[in-house]
C-alpha positions in Angstrom: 89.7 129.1 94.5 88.3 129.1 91.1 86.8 132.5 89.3 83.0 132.8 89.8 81.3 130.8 87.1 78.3 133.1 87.4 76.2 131.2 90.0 73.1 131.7 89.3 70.8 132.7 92.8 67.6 130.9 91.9 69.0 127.4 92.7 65.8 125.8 91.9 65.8 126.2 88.7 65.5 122.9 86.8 69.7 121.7 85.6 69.4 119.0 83.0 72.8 117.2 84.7 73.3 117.9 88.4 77.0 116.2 88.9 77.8 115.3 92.7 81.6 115.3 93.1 84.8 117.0 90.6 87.4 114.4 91.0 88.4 113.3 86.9 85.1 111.2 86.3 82.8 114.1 87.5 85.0 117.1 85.5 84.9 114.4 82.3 81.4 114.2 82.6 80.8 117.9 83.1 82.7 118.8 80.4 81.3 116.8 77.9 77.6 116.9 78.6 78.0 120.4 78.3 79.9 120.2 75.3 76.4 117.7 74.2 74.4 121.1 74.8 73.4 120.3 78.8 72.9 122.9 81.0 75.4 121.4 83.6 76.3 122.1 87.3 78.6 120.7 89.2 78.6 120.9 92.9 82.4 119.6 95.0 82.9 119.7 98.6 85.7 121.6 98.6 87.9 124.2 96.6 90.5 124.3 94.1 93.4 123.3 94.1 92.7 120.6 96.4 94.8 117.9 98.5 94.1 114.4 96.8 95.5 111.0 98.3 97.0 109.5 95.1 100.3 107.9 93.9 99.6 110.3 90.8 100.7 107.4 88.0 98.3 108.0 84.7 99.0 105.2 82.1 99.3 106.6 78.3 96.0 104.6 77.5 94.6 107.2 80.0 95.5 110.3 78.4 94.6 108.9 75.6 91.2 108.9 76.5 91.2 113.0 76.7 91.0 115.3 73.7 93.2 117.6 75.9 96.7 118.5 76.5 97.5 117.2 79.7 101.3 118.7 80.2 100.5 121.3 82.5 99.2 118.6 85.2 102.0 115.8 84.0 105.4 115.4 86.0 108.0 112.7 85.3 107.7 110.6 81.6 107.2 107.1 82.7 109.3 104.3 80.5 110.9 101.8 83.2 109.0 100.0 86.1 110.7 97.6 88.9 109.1 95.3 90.6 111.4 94.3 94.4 110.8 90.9 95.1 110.1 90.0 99.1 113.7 88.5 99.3 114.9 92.0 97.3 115.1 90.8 93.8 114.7 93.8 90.9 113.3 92.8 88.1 113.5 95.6 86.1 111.6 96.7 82.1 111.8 99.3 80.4 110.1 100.0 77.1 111.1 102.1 73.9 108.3 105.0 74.5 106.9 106.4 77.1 104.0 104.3 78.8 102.9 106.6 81.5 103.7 109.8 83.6 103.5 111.0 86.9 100.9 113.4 87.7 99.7 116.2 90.3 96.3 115.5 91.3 96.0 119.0 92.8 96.7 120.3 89.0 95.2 117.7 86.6 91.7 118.2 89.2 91.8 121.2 88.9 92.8 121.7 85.4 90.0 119.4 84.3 87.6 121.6 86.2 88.6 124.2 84.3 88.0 122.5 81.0 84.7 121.8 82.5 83.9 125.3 82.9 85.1 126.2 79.4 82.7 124.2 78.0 80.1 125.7 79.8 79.7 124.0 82.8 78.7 125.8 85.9 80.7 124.7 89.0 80.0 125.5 92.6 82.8 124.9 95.5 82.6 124.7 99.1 78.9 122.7 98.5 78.8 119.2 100.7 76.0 117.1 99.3 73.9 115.6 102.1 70.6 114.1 100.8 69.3 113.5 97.6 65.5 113.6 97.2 63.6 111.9 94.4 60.8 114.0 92.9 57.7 112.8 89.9 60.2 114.3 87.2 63.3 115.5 88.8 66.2 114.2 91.5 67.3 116.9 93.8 70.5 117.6 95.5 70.2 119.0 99.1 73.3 120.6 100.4 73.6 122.5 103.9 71.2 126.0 103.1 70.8 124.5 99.5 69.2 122.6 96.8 70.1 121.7 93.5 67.2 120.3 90.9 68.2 118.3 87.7 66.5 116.1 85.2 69.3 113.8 86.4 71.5 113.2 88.9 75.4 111.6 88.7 77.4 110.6 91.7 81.0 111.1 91.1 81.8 111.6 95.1 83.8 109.1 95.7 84.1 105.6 97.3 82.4 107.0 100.2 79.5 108.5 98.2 76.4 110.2 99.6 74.8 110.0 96.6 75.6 106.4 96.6 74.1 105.6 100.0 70.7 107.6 99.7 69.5 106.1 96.8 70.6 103.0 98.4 73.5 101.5 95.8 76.2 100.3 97.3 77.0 98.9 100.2 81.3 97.3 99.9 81.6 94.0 101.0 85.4 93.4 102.4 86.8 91.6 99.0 85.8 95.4 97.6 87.5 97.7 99.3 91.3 98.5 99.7 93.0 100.6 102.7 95.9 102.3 101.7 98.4 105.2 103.6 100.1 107.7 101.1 102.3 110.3 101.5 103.9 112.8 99.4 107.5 113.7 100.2 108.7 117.1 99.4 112.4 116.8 97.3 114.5 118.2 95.0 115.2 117.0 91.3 119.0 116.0 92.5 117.2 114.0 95.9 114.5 112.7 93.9 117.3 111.5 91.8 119.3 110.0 93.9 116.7 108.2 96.3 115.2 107.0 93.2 116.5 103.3 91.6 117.7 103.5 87.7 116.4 102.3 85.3 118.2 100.3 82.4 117.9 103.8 80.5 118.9 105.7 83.0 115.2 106.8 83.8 113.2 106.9 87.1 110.8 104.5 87.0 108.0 103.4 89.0 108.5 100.9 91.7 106.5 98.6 93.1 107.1 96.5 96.1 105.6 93.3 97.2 105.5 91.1 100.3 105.4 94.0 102.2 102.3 93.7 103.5 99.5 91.1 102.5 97.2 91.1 100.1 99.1 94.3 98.7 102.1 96.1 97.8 104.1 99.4 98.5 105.1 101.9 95.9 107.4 104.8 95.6 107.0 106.8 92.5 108.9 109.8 91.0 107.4 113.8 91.3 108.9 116.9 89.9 109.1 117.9 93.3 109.5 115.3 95.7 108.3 111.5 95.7 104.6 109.6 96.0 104.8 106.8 98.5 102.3 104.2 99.9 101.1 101.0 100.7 98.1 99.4 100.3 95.9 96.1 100.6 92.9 94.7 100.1 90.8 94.3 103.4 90.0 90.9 103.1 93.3 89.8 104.0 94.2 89.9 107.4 97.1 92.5 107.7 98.3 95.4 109.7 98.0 98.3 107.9 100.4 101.0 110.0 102.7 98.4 111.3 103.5 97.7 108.1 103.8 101.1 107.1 106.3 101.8 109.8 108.4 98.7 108.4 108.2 99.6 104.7 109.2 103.6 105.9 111.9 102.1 108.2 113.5 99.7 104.8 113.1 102.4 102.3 115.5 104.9 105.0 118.2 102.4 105.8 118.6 100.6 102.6 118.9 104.1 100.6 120.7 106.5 103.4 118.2 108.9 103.9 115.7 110.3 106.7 112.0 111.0 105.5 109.7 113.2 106.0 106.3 111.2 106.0 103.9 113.9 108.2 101.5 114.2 105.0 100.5 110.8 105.6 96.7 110.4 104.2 94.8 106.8 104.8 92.5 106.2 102.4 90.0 103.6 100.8 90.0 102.1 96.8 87.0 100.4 95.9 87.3 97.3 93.7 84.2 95.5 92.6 83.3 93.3 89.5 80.0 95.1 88.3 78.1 92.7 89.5 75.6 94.9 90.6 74.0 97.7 89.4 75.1 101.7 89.0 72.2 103.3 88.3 68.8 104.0 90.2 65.9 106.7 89.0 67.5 108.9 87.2 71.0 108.6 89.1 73.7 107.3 87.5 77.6 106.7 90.0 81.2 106.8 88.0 84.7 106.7 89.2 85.1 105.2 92.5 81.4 106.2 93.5 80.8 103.2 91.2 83.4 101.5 92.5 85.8 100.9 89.8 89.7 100.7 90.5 92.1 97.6 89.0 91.9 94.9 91.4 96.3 94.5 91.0 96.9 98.1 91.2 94.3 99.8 92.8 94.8 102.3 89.8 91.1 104.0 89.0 92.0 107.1 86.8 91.2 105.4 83.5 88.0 103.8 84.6 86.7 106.8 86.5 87.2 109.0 82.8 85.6 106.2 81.0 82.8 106.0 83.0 82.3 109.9 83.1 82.0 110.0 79.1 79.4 107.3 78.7 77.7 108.6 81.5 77.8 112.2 79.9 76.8 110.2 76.5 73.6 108.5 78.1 72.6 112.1 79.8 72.5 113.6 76.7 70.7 111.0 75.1 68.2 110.8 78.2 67.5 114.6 77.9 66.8 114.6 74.1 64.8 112.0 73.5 62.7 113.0 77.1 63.1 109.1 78.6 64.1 108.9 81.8 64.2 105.3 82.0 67.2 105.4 79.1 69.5 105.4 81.9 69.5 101.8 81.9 71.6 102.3 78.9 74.6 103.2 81.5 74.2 100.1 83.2 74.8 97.9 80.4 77.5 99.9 78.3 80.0 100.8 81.8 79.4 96.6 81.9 79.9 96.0 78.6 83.2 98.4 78.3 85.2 97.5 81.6 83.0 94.7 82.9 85.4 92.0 82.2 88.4 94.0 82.5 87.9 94.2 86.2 87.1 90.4 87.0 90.3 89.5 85.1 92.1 91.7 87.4 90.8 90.1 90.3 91.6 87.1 88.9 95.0 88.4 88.6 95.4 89.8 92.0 94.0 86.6 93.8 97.1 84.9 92.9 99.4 87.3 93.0 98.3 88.5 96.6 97.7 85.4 98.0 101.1 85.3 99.9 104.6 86.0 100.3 105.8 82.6 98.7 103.1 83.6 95.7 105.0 86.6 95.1 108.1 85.5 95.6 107.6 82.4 92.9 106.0 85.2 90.4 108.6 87.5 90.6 111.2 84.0 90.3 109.0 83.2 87.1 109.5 87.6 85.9 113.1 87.2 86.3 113.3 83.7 84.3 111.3 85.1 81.7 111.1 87.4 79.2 107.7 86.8 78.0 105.9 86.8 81.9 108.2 90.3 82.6 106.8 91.9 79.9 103.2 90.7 80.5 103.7 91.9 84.2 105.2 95.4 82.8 101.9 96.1 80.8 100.0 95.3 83.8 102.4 97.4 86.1 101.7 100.3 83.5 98.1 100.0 83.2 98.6 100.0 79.3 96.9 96.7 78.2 93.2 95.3 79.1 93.7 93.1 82.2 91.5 90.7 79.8 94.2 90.7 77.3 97.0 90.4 80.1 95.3 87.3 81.5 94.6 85.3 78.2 98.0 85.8 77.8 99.6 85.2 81.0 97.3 81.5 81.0 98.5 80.6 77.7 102.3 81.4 78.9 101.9 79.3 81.9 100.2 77.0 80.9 103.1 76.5 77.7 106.3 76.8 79.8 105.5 76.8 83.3 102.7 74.5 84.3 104.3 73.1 87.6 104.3 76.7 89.0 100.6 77.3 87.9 99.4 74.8 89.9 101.7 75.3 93.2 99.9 79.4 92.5 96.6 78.0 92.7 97.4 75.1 95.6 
């Protein structure tokens, strides 16, 4: 539970920002329109520290989007990534620094929070959003024996997002949405260690497994405490989700020796869209996955849920001083113009590389016979290049030295 932020009890008075939701995009967003000089409040469901279903990898190029010290909510320093081929083969990179880390969502959540209410943010647990109600010149929150009255309104509540749905902004078509089961298993350094693969280095590294199920890919990553496991796929490809589940489990305990404990088992949903529609309505603006913005190959969201919290802090600010409400078009077209493409060449990505078994098995063939593809496939693993970038270069590579296999990708 966080300290009392000094909650004010006329609730009706008239916020600048009310913010729906304190994942990373809604503490972001928080914290910097207050920063900007907003009178903020932010209103989460539940309490802090709270349970989040998330494989916990943050990319370097994420943190480097904060002006904050992270360590406190950062586990294992990320330099090696394998990728298992569906036959078993390990194509293993590791780079020179370190391109990611593993991360508690529990503490970075909360820590960000915290850095929300340091800059002046008020934030208010235990408050379930319901309804949102446009007035003449305000949008209201209404929460169960609550309101909440702002000059404008930002829906950072998830992929399931109330805010979303009464101001009638998204609706996920199946191409949009990915089901995914994680669990956390509770180890010690020495087991975590030793259930772990090495990399070249020496290092634990993330690991990524496809084929295991279609139009995805398991994962096992490396806590301080224990492991982050999953498996995930996109829900317009026919697959079963627990059977396969059961199968990867059932492979990851023979092949490494070891019984585990899976009972924290969370399902949950990633949406992945293109931006093709819009994000904002009368003065409501959605970020993170409210907006629905999450790589396409990973299903990673972290990055774009930050970046869309900070330009939607910069247009609030921007709305309240100049007095324009209709200024919140300006969200619409910079989120679009700043990850737009990013996210269709992901898809692009992921529409080969989840098309089937044999496609992952002849990319991971192609990863093992060259340099050049691995590397390209280790950035995108990472999350540390644009997907744009990724994709001009993995065309131009294939298209060079390994036409034939291009085309049997597409066929």
């Amino acid at each position: 539970m966080l300290p009392n932020n000094d909650v004010s009890s006329d609730r009706m008075t008239l916020r600048d920002l009310v913010i729906v939701g304190g994942g990373p995009a809604g503490a972001v967003c928080a914290r910097m329109a207050a920063q900007n000089g907003l009178d903020v409040v932010l209103l989460e469901k539940e309490s802090y520290p709270r349970k989040k279903p998330c494989g916990g990898a943050l990319s370097q190029r994420t943190v480097n989007l904060l002006d904050l010290d992270l360590s406190s909510a950062l586990e294992n320093e990320i330099t090696t990534a394998i990728i298992h081929s569906p036959s078993g083969q390990d194509i293993i990179r590791t780079a020179n620094q370190i391109v990611g880390y593993t991360s508690s969502r529990e503490k970075l959540d909360a820590f960000l929070i915290e850095k929300a209410m340091d800059a002046g943010a008020e934030v208010i647990e235990n408050t379930r959003v319901v309804a949102v109600e446009h007035l003449r010149h305000a949008v209201r929150a209404l929460a169960k024996g609550d309101s909440h009255k702002g000059r404008l309104l930002v829906g950072a509540d998830g992929v399931n997002s109330i805010v979303a749905k009464r101001v009638g902004l998204r609706e996920w078509n199946a191409d949009e949405i990915a089901a995914c089961i994680v669990a956390d298993v509770s180890m010690n350094s020495d087991e975590v260690t030793n259930f772990m693969m090495r990399g070249d280095d020496d290092t634990l590294p993330l690991e990524i497994f496809l084929g295991v199920i279609g139009g995805g890919y398991g994962w096992v990553f490396p806590k301080a405490n224990g492991i982050s496991l999953g498996i995930g796929h996109r829900l317009d490809y026919e697959a079963d989700l627990y059977g396969s589940w059961n199968v990867f489990i059932n492979k990851l305990e023979r092949e490494r020796g070891i019984s585990l404990d899976v009972s924290s088992k969370k399902g949950a949903r990633i949406p992945m869209t293109s931006l093709d529609t819009r994000v904002t309505a009368r003065r409501t603006m959605l970020i993170g996955d409210a907006a629905g913005i999450a790589s396409s190959i990973t299903g990673e969201g972290v990055y774009y849920s930050i970046q869309s919290g900070l330009i939607a802090a910069e247009v609030a600010e921007e709305v309240v001083r100049m007095k324009r409400p209709h200024h919140i078009a300006a969200y619409d077209h910079r989120l679009k113009k700043s990850i737009r493409e990013e996210l269709k060449a992901a898809r692009f990505i992921s529409r080969y590389l989840f098309k089937s078994e044999k496609n992952a098995e002849l990319v991971c063939g192609l990863l093992e016979d060259d340099d050049r593809l691995a590397e390209l496939a280790f950035e995108m693993v990472t999350g540390n290049r644009p997907a744009t970038e990724i994709k001009n270069d993995l065309i131009k590579r294939m298209v060079r030295s390994h036409l034939l296999s291009m085309i049997k990708l597409a066929i």
